[in-house]
C-alpha positions in Angstrom: 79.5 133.2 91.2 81.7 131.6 88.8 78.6 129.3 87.4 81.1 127.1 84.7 83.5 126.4 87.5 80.5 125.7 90.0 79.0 123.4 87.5 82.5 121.4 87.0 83.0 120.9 90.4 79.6 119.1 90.8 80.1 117.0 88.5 83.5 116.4 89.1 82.5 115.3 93.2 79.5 113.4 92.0 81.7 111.3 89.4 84.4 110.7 92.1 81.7 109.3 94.7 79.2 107.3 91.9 82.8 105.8 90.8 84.1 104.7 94.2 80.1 103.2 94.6 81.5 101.3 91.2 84.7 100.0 92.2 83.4 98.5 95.7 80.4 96.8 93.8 82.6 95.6 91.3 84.7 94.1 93.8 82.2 92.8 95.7 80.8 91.3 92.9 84.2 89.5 91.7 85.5 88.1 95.0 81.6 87.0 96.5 79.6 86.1 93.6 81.4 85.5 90.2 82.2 81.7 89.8 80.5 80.6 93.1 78.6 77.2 93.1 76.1 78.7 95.6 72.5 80.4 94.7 72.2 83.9 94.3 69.7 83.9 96.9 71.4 82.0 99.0 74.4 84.6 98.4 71.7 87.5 99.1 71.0 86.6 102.1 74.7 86.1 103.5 75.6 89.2 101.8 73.2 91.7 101.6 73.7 93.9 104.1 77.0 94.4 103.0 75.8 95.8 99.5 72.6 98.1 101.5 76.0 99.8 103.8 78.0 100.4 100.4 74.9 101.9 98.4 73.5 103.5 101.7 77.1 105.3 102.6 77.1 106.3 98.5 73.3 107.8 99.3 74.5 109.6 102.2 77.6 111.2 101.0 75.6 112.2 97.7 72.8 114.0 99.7 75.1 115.5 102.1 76.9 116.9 99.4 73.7 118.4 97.6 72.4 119.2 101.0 75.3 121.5 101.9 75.8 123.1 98.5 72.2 124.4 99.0 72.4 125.3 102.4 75.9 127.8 102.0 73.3 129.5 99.1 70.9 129.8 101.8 73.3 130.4 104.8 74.7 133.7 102.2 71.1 135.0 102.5 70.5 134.4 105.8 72.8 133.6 108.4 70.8 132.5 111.4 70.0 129.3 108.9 70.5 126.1 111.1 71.0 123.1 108.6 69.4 119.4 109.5 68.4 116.3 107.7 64.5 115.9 108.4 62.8 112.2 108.7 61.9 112.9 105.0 64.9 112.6 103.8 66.2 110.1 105.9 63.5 107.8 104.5 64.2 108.5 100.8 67.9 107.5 101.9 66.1 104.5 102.7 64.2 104.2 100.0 67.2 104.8 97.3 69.2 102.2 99.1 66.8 99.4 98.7 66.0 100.0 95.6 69.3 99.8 94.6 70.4 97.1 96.4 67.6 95.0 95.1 68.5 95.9 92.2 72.2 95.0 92.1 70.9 91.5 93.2 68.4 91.3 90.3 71.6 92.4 87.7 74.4 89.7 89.9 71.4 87.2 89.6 71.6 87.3 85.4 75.5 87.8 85.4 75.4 84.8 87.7 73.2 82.8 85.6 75.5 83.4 82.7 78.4 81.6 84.6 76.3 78.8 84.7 75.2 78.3 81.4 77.0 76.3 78.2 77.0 75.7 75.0 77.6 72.2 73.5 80.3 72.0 70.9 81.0 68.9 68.5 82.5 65.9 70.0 80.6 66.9 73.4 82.4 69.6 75.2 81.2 72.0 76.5 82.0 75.9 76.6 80.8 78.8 79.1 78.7 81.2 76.9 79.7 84.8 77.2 79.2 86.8 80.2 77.7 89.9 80.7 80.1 93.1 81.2 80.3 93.7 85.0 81.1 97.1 84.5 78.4 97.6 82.6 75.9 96.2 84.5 76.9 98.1 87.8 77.7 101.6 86.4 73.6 102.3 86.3 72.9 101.6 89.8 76.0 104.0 90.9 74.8 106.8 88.8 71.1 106.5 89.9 71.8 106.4 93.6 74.3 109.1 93.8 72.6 111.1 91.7 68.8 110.3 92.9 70.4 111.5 96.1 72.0 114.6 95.4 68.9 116.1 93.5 66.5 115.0 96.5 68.8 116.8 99.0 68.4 120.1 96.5 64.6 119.4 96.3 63.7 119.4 100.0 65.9 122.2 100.9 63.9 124.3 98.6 60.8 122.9 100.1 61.9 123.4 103.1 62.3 127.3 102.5 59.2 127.6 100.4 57.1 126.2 102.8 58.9 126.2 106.2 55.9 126.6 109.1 54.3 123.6 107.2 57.1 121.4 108.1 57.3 122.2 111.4 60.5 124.3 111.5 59.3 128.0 112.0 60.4 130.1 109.7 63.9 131.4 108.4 63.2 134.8 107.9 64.4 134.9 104.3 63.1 138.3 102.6 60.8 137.2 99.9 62.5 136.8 96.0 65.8 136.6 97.7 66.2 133.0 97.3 65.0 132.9 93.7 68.0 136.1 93.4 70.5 133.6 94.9 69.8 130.6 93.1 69.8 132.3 89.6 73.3 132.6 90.2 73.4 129.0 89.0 71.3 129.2 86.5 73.3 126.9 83.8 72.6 123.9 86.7 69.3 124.9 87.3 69.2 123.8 91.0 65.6 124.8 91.6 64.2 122.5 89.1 66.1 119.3 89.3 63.9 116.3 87.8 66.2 113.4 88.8 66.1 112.2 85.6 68.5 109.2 83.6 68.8 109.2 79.6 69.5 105.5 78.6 72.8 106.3 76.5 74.2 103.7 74.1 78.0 104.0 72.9 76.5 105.4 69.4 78.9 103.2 67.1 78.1 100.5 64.8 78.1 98.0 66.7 75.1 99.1 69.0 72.5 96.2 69.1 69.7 97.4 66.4 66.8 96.0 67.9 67.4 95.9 71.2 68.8 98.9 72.6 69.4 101.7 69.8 65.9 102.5 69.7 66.0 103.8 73.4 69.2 105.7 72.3 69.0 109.2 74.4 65.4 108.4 75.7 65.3 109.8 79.1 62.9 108.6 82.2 61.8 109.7 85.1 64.3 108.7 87.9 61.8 106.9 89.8 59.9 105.4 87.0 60.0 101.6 87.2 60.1 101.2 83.3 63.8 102.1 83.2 65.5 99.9 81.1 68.5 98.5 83.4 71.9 97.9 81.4 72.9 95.4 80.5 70.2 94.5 78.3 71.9 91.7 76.3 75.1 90.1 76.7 78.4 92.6 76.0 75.6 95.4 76.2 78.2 98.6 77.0 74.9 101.2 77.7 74.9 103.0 80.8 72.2 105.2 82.6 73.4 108.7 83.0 72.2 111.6 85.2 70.4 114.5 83.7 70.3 118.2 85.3 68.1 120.4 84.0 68.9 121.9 80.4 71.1 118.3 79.2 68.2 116.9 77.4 70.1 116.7 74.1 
């Protein structure tokens, strides 16, 4: 197992589905939401389907693509290995895709808010203070679900071998410390212990807000934590979430 070349090529897939999840939200958000007169909730509720099938298709992909990576490891050791998705983890696609979305209404809601707010300059006129960067503000939410996805599709196919008579799928006859042998082929990714963690990353230059967001430079959370701090935090804020395996701590 060639572990640097296995390690590029995950990252190199999950980059090329959390950026596609990017581009269509960025889109969406230009030609639907940016400059319209209406009410963001008013735009939620015409929309938001839409955004749950581009977040949920992002999910899917993600976990399928953790969930296969796993199951060749497995399918190596044993080949009478049948692969399925279980309820479980058709509920945390679920789940990811909610949060998400709701989430990518509560960051169009503040851009949107921005278009509608000015600033009075002499002699009366008025000018459209600066907006948030779009970019910015959507790159989080790609990188969480893609890669919430991806590490719960590694976590339940472990599960699901360590404990497979509890979940009601018999048992796949794996000799015992074979797994562990397997997996410590990719030890440099760690898949047995993915976290599904995000470090809040600013751009580390000198013109990083002081206050605001350097002081959460490189802090890393708990993917599922509801303290996250969600980019952008102020307006031009360029910080971005990013995905943590195990081992990228620093």
């Amino acid at each position: 197992m060639n572990i640097k070349k296995t390690s590029k090529e995950i990252s190199k897939e999950l980059d090329r589905i959390e950026n596609a999840l990017k581009r269509k939200l960025d889109k969406f958000y230009n030609s639907n939401i940016k400059g319209s007169q209406f009410a963001i909730e008013t735009l939620k509720q015409k929309y938001a389907n839409t955004v749950k099938n581009l977040i949920r298709q992002t999910v899917q992909d993600s976990y399928l693509y953790g969930s296969s990576l796993v199951t060749k490891q497995i399918s190596d050791i044993n080949s009478d290995f049948v692969p399925f998705i279980s309820v479980t983890d058709v509920q945390h696609i679920q789940q990811v895709t909610e949060k998400v979305s709701n989430q990518f209404w509560k960051t169009a809601g503040r851009l949107h808010r921005r278009e509608q707010e000015f600033i009075i300059q002499p002699f009366g006129d008025l000018e459209l203070k600066p907006q948030f960067d779009t970019a910015a503000a959507i790159i989080g939410l790609s990188a969480f679900a893609t890669f919430s996805a991806f590490n719960n599709a590694i976590i339940s196919k472990i599960q699901i071998i360590n404990n497979p008579i509890a979940l009601g799928i018999g048992t796949t006859n794996i000799p015992e410390g074979a797994l562990s042998l397997q997996f410590e082929d990719l030890q440099d990714i760690d898949l047995t212990n993915l976290q599904g963690r995000v470090m809040f990353l600013t751009q580390e230059d000198s013109i990083v807000d002081p206050e605001i967001c350097a002081p959460l430079n490189r802090t890393v959370y708990d993917a599922d934590d509801f303290d996250i701090p969600e980019p952008p935090l102020h307006n031009h804020c360029r910080c971005r979430l990013i995905p943590l395996l195990e081992g990228q701590e620093s």
